[in-house]
C-alpha positions, 0 to 999 in steps of 0.5 A: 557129670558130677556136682556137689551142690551145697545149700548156703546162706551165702558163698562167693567166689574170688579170683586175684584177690577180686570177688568174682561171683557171689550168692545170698541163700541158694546153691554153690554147685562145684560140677565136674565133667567127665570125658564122656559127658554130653550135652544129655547129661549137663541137661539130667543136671540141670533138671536136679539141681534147679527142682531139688527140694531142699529148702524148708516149707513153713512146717520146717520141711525140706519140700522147697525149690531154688524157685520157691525161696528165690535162691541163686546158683553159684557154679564152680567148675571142678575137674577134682571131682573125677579125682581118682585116689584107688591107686597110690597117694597122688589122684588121677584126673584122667576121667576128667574132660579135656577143656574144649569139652568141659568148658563148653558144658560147665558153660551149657550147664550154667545157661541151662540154669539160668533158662530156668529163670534161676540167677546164676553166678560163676567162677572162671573156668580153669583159674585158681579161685578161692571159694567161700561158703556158709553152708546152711543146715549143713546140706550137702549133696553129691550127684552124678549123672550115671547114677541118676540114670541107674533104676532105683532098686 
């Protein structure tokens, strides 16, 4: 899986010209899930997204979880993510998951969060959504499952 999770003041999600989802000071993840993925890896995911430190503490650190501000989720899913431009001008998205897969665990994912007593916004799997966000910093942070599984050198 992959997310690029964004720190915002605020970010909305809006489909049909009506605000679908919206978030005041949290995360807009925009996941991606490949074709191999499973249930492990949305719950690696999960575990990062919802104790990254990325929030400033009082002494302007970034040392502070979504829990320790009270921030929101707002997740988007995103089969771009497993864009692949090595060949040509025109990316292939064959990596990405069919969606019977991908729903399933852009939808396991966002309960996840939401176990983890995280309020948690979303889009519409598949539609055409228009995103909106005031990053904030600007924090912007690109995870992928098979990276975080990989030993640190």
């Amino acid at each position: 899986m992959r997310a690029i999770l964004q720190r915002v003041s605020r970010a909305s999600v809006t489909i049909d010209g009506a605000v679908h989802g919206e978030i005041e000071k949290g995360f807009l993840i925009l996941l991606g899930v490949h074709e191999t993925d499973t249930t492990a890896e949305a719950d690696v995911l999960i575990d990062k997204c919802a104790g990254l430190r990325v929030f400033e503490d009082e002494d302007e650190k970034m040392n502070l979880s979504l829990a320790d501000v009270g921030g929101a989720v707002l997740a988007v899913s995103n089969f771009t993510l497993y864009g692949d431009c090595r060949r040509g001008k025109r990316p292939s998205f064959s990596a990405a998951a069919r969606p019977e897969t991908a729903n399933p665990l852009y939808e396991y994912f966002v309960e996840g969060i939401r176990a983890k007593g995280i309020r948690v916004e979303t889009g519409v799997f598949g539609a055409d959504m228009k995103v909106e966000l005031l990053n904030d910093g600007p924090v912007t942070i690109f995870l992928d499952t098979d990276e975080l599984a990989r030993p640190r050198r």
